[in-house]
LOKENU-217507 format. One record per residue: residue in one letter; x, y, z of N, C-alpha, C in turn; residue number from 1. Coordinates in pm, whole numbers, plus 50000, padded with zeros to 5 digits. Example, Ala and Ser with C-alpha at 12.3 -4.5 7.8 and 13.67 -1.06 7.14 Angstrom:
<recs>
REC  r    n.u    n.v    n.w   ca.u   ca.v   ca.w    c.u    c.v    c.w    k
REC  a  51319  49431  50780  51230  49550  50780  51320  49670  50780    1
REC  s  51285  49775  50708  51367  49894  50714  51290  50003  50787    2
</recs>
This chain:
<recs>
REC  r    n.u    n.v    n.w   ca.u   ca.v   ca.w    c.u    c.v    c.w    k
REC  x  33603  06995  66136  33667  07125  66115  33620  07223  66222    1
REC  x  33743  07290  66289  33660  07422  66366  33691  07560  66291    2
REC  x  33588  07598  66393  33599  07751  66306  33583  07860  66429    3
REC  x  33644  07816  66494  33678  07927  66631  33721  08055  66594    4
REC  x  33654  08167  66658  33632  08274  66653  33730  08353  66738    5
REC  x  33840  08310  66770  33871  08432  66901  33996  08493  66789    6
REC  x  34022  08449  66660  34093  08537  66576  34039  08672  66532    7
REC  x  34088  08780  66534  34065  08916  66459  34102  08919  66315    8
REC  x  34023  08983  66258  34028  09025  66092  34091  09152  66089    9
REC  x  34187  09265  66071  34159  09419  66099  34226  09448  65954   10
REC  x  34182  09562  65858  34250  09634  65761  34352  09704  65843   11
REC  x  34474  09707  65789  34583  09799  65847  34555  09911  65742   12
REC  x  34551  10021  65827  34507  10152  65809  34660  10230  65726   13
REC  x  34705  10342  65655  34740  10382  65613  34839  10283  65470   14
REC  x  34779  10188  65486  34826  10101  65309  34727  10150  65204   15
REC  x  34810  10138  65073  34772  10173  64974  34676  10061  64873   16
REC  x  34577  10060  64801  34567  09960  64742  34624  09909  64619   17
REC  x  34634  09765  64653  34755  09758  64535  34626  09655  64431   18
REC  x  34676  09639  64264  34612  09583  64203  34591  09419  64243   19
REC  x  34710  09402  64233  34739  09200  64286  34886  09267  64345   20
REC  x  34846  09266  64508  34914  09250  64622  34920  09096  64648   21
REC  x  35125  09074  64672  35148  08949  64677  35254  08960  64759   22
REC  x  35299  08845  64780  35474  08808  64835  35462  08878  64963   23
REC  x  35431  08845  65081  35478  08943  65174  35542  08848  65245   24
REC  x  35717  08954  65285  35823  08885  65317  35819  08948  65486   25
REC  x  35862  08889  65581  35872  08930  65740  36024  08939  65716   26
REC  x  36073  09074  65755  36252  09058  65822  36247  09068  65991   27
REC  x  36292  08946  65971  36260  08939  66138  36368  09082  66207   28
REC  x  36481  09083  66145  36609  09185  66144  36563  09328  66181   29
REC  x  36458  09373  66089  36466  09519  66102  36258  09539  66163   30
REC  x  36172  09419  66146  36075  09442  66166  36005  09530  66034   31
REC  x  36050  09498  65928  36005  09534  65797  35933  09415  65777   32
REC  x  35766  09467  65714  35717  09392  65622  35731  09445  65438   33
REC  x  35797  09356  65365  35821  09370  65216  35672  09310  65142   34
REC  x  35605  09344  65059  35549  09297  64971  35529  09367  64828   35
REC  x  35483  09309  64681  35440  09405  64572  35349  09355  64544   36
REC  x  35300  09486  64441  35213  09483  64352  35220  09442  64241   37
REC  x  35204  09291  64215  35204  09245  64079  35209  09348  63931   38
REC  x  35086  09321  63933  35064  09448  63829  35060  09607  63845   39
REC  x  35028  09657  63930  35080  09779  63966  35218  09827  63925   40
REC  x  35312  09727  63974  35438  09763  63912  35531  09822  64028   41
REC  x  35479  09774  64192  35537  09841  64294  35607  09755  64419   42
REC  x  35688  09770  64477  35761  09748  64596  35719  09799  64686   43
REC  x  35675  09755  64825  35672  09825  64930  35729  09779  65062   44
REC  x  35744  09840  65177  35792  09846  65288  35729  09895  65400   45
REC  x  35683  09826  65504  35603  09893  65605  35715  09857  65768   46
REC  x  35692  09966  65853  35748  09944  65929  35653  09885  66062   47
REC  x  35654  09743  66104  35527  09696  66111  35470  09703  66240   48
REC  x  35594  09809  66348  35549  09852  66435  35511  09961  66460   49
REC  x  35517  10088  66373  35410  10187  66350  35346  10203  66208   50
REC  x  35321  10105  66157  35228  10100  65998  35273  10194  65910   51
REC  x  35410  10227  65925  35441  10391  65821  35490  10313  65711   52
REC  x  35453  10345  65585  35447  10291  65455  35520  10361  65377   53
REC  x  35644  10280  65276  35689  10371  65185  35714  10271  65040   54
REC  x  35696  10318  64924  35709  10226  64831  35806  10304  64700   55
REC  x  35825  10181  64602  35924  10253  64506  35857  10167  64376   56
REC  x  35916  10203  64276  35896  10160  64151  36073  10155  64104   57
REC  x  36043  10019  63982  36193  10037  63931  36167  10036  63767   58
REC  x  36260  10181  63779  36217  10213  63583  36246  10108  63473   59
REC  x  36128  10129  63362  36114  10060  63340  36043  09896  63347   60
REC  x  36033  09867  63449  35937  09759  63510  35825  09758  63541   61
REC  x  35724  09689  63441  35571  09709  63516  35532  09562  63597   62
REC  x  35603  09480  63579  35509  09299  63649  35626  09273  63781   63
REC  x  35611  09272  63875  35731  09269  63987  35627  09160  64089   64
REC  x  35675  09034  64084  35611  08930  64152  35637  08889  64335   65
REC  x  35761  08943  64328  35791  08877  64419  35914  08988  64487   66
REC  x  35959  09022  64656  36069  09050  64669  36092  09038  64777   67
REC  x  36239  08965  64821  36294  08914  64866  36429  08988  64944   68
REC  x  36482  08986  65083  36582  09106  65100  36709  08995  65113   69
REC  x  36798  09063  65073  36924  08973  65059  37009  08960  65205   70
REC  x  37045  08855  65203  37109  08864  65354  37282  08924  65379   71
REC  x  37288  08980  65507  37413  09058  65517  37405  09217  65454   72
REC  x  37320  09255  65363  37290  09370  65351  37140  09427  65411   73
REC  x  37100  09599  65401  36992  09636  65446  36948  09712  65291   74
REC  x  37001  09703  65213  36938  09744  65084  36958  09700  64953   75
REC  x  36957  09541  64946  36995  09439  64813  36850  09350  64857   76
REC  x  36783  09342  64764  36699  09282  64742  36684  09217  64621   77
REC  x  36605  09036  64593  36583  08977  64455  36412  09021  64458   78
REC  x  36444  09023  64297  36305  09055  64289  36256  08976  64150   79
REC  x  36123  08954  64132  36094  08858  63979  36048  09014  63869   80
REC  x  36088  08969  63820  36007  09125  63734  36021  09044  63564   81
REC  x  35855  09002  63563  35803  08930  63399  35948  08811  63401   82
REC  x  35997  08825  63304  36078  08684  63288  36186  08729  63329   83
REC  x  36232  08806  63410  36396  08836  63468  36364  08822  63576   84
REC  x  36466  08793  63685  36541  08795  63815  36629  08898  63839   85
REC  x  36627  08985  63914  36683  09099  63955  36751  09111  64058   86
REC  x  36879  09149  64077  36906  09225  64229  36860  09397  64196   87
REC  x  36820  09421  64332  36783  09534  64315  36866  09633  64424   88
REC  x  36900  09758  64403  36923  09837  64536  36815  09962  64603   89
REC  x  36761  09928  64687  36686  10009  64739  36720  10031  64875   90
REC  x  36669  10171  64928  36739  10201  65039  36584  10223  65153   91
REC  x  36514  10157  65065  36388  10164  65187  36281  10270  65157   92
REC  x  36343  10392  65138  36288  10520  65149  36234  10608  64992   93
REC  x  36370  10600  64931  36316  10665  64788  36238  10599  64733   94
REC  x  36180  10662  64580  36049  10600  64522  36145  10534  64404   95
REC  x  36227  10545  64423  36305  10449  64264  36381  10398  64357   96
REC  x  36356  10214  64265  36496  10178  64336  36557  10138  64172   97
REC  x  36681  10097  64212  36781  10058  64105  36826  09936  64070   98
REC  x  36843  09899  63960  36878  09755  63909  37016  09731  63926   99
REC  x  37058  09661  63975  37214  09628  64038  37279  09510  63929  100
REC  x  37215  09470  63907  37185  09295  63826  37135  09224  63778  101
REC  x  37103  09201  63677  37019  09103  63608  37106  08943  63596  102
REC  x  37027  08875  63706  37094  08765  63736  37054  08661  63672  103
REC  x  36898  08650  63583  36884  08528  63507  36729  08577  63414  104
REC  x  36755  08511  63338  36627  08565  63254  36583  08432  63154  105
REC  x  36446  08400  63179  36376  08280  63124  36396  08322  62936  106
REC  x  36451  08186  62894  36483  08189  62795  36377  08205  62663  107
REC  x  36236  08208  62708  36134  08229  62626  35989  08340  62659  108
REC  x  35946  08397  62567  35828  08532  62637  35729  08443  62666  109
REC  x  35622  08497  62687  35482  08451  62718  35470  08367  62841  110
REC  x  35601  08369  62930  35621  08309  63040  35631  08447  63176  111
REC  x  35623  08463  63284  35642  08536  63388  35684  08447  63527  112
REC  x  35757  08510  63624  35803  08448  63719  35677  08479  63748  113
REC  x  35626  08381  63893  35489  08429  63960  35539  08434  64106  114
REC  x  35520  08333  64217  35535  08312  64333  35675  08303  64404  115
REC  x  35735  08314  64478  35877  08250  64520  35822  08237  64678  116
REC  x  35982  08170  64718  35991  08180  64865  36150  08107  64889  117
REC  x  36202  08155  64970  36376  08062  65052  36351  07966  65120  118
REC  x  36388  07911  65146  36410  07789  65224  36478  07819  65323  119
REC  x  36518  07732  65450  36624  07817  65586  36748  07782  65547  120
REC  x  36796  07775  65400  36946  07746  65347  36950  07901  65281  121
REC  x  36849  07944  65249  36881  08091  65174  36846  08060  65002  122
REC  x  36802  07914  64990  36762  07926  64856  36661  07948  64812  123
REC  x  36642  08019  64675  36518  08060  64651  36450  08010  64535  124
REC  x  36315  07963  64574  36243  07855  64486  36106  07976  64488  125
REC  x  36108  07962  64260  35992  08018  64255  35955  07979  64119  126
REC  x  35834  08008  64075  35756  07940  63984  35688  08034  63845  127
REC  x  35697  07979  63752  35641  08071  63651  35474  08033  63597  128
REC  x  35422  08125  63499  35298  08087  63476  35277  08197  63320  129
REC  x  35211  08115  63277  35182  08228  63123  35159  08350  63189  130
REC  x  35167  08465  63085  35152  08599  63116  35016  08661  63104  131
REC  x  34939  08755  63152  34822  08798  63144  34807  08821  62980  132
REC  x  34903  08890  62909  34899  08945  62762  34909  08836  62705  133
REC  x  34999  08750  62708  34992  08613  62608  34867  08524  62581  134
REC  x  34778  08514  62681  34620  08446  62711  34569  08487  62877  135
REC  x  34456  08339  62824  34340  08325  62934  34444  08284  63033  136
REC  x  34501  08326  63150  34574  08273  63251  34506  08109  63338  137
REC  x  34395  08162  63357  34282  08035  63381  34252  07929  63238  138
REC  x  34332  07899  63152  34326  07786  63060  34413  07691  63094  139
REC  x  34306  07539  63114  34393  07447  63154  34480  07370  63094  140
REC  x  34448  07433  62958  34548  07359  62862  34670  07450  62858  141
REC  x  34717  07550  62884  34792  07619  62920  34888  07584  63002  142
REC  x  34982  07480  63019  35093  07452  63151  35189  07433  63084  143
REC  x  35221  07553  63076  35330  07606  62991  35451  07646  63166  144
REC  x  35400  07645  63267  35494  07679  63392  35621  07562  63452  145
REC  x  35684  07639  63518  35736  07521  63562  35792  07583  63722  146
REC  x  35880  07526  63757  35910  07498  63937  36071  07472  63924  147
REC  x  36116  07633  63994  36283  07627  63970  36335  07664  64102  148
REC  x  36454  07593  64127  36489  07650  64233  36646  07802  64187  149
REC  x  36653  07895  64283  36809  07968  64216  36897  07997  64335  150
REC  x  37003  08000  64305  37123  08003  64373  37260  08060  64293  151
REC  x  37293  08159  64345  37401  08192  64274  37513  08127  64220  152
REC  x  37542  07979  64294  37594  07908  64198  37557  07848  64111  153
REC  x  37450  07743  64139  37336  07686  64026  37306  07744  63901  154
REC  x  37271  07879  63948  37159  07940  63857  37033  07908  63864  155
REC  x  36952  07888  63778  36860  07848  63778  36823  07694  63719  156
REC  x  36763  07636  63873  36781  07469  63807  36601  07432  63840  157
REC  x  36576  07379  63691  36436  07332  63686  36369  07188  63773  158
REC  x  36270  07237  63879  36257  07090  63970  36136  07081  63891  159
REC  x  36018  07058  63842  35887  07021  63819  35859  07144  63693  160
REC  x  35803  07079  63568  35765  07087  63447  35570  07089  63428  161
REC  x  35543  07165  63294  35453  07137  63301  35272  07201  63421  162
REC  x  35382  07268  63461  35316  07388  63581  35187  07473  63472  163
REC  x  35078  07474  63574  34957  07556  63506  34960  07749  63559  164
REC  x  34960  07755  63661  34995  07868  63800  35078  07856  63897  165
REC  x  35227  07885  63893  35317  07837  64024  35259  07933  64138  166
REC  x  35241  07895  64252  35170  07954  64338  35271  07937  64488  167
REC  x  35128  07902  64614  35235  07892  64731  35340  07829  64758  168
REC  x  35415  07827  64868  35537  07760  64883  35542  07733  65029  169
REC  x  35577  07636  65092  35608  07632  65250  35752  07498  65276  170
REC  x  35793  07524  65395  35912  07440  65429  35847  07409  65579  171
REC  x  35893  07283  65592  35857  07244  65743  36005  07151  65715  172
REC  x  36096  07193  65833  36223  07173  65827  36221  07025  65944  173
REC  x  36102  07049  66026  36134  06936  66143  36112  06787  66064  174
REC  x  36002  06792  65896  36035  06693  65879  36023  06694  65728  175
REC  x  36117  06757  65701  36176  06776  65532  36086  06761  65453  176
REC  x  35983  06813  65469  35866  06858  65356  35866  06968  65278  177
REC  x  35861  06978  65122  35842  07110  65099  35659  07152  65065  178
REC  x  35595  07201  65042  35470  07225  65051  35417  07337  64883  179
REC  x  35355  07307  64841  35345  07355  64685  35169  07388  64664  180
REC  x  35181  07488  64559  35053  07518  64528  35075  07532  64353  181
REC  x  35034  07399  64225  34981  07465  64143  34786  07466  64156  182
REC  x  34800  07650  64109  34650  07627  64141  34548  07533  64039  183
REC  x  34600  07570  63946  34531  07447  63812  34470  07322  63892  184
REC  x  34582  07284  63999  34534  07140  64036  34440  07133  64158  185
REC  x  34442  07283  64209  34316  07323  64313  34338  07237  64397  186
REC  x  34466  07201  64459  34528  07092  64555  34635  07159  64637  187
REC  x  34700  07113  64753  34822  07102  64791  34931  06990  64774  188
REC  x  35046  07019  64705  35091  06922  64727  35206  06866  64805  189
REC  x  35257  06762  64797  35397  06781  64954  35514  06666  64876  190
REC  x  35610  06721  64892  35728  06635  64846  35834  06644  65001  191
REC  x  35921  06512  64952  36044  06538  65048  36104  06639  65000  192
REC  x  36205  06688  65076  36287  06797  65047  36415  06799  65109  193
REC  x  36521  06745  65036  36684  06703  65049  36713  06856  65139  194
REC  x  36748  06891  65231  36785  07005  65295  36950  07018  65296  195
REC  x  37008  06962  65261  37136  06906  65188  37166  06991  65007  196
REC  x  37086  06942  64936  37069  06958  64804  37002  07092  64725  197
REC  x  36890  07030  64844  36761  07154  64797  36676  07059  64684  198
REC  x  36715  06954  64674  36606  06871  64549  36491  06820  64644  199
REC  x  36424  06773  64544  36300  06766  64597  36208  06669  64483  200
REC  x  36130  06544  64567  36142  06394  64588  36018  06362  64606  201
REC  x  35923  06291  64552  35793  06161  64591  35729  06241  64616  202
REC  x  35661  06311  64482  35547  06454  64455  35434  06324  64493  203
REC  x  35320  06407  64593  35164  06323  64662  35107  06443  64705  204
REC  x  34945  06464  64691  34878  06541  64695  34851  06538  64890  205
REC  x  34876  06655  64915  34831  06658  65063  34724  06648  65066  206
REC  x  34620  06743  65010  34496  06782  65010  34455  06828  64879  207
REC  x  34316  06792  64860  34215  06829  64770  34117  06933  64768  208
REC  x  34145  07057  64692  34049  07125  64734  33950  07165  64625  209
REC  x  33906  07091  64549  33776  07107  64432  33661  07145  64529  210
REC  x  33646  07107  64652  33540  07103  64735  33505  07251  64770  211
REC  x  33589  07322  64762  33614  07481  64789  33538  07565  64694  212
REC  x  33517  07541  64531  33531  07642  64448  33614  07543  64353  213
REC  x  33612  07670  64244  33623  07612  64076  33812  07705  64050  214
REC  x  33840  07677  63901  33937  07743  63956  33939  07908  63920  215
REC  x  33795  07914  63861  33771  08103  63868  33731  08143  63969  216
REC  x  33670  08070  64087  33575  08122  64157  33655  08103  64304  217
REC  x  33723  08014  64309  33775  08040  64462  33892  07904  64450  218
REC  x  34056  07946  64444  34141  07855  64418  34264  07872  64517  219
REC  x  34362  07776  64537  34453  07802  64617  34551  07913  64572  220
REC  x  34600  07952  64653  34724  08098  64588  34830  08065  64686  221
REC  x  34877  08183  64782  34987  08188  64888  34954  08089  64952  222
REC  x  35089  08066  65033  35046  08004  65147  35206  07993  65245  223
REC  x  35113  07952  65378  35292  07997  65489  35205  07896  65592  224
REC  x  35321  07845  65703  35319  07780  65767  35338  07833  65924  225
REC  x  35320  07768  66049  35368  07795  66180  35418  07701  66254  226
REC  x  35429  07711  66366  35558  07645  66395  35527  07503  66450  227
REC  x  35402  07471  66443  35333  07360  66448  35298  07271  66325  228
REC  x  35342  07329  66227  35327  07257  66129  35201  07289  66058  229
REC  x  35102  07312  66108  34974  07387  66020  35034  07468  65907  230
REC  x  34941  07417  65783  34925  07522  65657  34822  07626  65649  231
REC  x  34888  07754  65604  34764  07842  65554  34765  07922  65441  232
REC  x  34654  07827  65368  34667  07882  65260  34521  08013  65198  233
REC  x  34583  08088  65116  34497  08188  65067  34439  08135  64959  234
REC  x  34301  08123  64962  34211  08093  64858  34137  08223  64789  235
REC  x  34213  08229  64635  34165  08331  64580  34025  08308  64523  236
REC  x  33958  08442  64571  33841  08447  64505  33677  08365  64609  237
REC  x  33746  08321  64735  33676  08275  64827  33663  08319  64959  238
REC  x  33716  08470  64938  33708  08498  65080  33771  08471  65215  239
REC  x  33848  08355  65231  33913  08287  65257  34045  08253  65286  240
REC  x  34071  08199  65442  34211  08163  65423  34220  08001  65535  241
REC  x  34259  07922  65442  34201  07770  65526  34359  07769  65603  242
REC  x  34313  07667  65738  34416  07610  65801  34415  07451  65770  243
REC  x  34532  07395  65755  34546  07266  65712  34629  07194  65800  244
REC  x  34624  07127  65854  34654  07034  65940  34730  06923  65833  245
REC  x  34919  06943  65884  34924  06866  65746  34969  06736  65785  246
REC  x  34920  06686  65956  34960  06507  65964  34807  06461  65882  247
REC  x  34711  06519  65929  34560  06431  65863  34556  06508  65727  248
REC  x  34583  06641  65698  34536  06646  65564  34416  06705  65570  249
REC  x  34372  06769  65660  34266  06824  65675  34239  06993  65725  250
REC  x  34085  07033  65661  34110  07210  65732  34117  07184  65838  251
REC  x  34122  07227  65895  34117  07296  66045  33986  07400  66085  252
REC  x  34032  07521  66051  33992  07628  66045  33962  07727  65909  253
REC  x  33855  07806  65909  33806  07884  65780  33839  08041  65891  254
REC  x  33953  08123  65803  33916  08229  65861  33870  08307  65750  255
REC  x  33785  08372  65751  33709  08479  65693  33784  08590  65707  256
REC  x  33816  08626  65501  33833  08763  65497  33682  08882  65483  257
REC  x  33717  09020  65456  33646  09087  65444  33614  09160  65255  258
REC  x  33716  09026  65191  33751  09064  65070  33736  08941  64960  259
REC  x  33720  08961  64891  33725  08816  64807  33886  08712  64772  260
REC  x  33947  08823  64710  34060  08797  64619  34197  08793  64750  261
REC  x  34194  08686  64799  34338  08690  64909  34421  08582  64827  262
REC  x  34531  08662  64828  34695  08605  64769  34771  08548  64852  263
REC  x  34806  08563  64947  34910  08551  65058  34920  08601  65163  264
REC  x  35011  08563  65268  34981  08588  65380  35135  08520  65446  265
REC  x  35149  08610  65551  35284  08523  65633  35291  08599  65775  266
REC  x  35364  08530  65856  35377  08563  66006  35448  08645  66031  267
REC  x  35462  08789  66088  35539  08825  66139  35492  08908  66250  268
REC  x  35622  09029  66287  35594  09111  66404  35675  09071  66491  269
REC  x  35719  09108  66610  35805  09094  66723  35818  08948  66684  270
REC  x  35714  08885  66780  35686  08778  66795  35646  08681  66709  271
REC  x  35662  08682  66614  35601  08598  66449  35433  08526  66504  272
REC  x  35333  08628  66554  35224  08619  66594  35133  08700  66533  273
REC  x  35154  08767  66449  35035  08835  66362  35090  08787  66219  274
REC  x  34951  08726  66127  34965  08711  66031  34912  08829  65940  275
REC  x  34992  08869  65863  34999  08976  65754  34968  08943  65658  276
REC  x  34856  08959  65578  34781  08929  65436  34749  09053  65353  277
REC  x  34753  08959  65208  34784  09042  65072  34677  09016  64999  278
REC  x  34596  09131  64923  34487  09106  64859  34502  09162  64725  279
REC  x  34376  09105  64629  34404  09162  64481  34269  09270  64477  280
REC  x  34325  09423  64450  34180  09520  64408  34111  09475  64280  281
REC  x  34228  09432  64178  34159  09444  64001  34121  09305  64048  282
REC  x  33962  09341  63948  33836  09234  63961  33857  09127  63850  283
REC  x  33937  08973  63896  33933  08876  63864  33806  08751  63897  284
REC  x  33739  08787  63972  33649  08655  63994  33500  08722  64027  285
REC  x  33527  08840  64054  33362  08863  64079  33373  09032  64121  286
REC  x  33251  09042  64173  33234  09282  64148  33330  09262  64275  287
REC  x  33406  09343  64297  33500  09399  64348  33457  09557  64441  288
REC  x  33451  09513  64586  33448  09623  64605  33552  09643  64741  289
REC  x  33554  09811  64813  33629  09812  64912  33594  09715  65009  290
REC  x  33694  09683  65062  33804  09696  65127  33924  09595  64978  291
REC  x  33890  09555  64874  33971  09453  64806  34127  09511  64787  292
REC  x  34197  09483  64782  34353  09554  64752  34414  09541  64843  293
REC  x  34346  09593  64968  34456  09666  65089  34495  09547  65143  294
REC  x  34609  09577  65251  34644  09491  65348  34613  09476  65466  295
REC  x  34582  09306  65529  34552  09280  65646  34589  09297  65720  296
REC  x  34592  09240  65867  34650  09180  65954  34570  09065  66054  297
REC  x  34578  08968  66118  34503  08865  66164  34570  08847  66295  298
REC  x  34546  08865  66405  34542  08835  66529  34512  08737  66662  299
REC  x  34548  08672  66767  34488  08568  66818  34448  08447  66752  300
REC  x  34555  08431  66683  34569  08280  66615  34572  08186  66711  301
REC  x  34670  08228  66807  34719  08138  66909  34844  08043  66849  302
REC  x  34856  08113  66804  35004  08039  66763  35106  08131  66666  303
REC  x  35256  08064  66606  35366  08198  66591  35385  08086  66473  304
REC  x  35443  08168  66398  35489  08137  66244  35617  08090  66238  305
REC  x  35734  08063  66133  35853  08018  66120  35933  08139  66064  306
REC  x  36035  08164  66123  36152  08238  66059  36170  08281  65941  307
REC  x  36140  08352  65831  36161  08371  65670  36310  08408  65688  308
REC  x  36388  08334  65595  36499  08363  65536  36537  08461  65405  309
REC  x  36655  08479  65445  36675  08610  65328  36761  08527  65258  310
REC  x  36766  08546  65124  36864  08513  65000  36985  08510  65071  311
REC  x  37075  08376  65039  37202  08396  65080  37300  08438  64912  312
REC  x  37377  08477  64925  37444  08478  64770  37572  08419  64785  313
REC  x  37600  08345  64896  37718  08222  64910  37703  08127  64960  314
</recs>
């Protein structure tokens, strides 16, 4: 494993801290970075070439997991909010945005959407996990989640059952892999992935990561890819964000956060060369102090990320 140093760590200066900061989406289009605040209950938008920050809330909604900008428009966005799927309309700027649609809603409580991500077809695959109020989220007898993909024609179609924490997501299109994180299993795992269909085929563990941490103390969460095929995933509660090398299956690289609790992370900027990371402030694994919440940025990777796709709705 190396652990080469010529990467930068830096807090981006004028972000807010969010409770469990997640999902951060790159539009390559407008040079918007999208991410929320889980529990906070917030949306935000940074413009990621002068760091100017603006966020919204949508009434009524406190759990907003995930958001996603719809393609062909500049103010339709999906968003997870507790057991619904949303289109939303926001125009970037105001502090409310508006519910346009309620496009699908999990047929039972004590469930929450958690993680998502598109694929380069525009579909969007995301994962549920018990709710903080229903229990111990960290009980392993608890896999009550599962692994769906949605599409406006489909709807919502169930790929993998039995889910403990639906977590990261990655696509490597050069050789039809999809890339998965339940954290329960403190693993990566890798299936084929029909790019045709969108199904997805011959579930095998990439990697093992018990070696890391327990699953209170330091577990897999986000994770995004570059254009080499390397994984990087955010290990919550470890400080941490590993590179995975996914022909051997192996780290690579440990980059060191300045925070415990890292969620996610993805490439963007001009050049899909700075990776942008999401942290949690509320103290899940250990004392919590500043810098925890805010958002990153990571530099001199030496390498550029993959394209994020926006929701297609045809």
């Amino acid at each position: 494993m190396t652990t080469t140093k010529n990467f930068k760590v830096e807090q981006i200066t004028g972000t807010t801290m969010t409770m469990l900061g997640e999902a951060p989406f790159y539009d390559g289009e407008t040079d918007n970075l999208f991410w929320t605040d889980i529990i906070g209950g917030q949306i935000f938008r940074m413009e990621t070439a002068t760091n100017k920050l603006f966020t919204a809330r949508i009434l009524g909604e406190t759990c907003l997991s995930f958001i996603v900008p719809v393609d062909g428009t500049n103010n339709q966005f999906i968003v997870g909010a507790g057991k619904r799927l949303l289109l939303i309309n926001w125009d970037g700027i105001h502090t409310m945005a508006q519910i346009t649609r309620i496009l699908t809603e999990l047929p039972f409580d004590g469930i929450r959407f958690n993680d998502a991500k598109t694929d380069n077809q525009g579909r969007l695959y995301l994962g549920t996990m018990i709710t903080e109020e229903t229990g111990n989220i960290f009980d392993l007898k608890k896999r009550v989640g599962s692994l769906y993909r949605y599409t406006m024609e489909e709807g919502l179609v169930e790929l993998k059952t039995k889910v403990g924490l639906s977590n990261g997501l990655a696509f490597n299109d050069k050789t039809n892999t999809m890339y998965y994180v339940d954290s329960y299993d403190l693993n990566i795992k890798q299936f084929m992935y029909d790019i045709k269909t969108g199904n997805i085929t011959n579930e095998k563990v990439l990697i093992d990561l018990t070696t890391f941490g327990t699953l209170k103390t330091n577990f897999p969460d986000g994770m995004t890819i570059d254009k080499e095929g390397n994984l990087y995933v955010a290990m919550f509660g470890g400080s941490r964000i590993l590179k995975i090398n996914t022909t051997t299956g192996k780290v690579m690289t440990e980059i060191t956060m300045p925070c415990q609790q890292i969620t996610s992370m993805t490439f963007g900027g001009k050049t899909l060369d700075t990776m942008f990371v999401t942290t949690a402030g509320l103290d899940f694994v250990g004392k919590q102090t500043y810098p925890a919440g805010y958002l990153f940025k990571v530099t001199g990777l030496g390498t550029t990320g993959t394209e994020m796709t926006k929701f297609l709705t045809h």
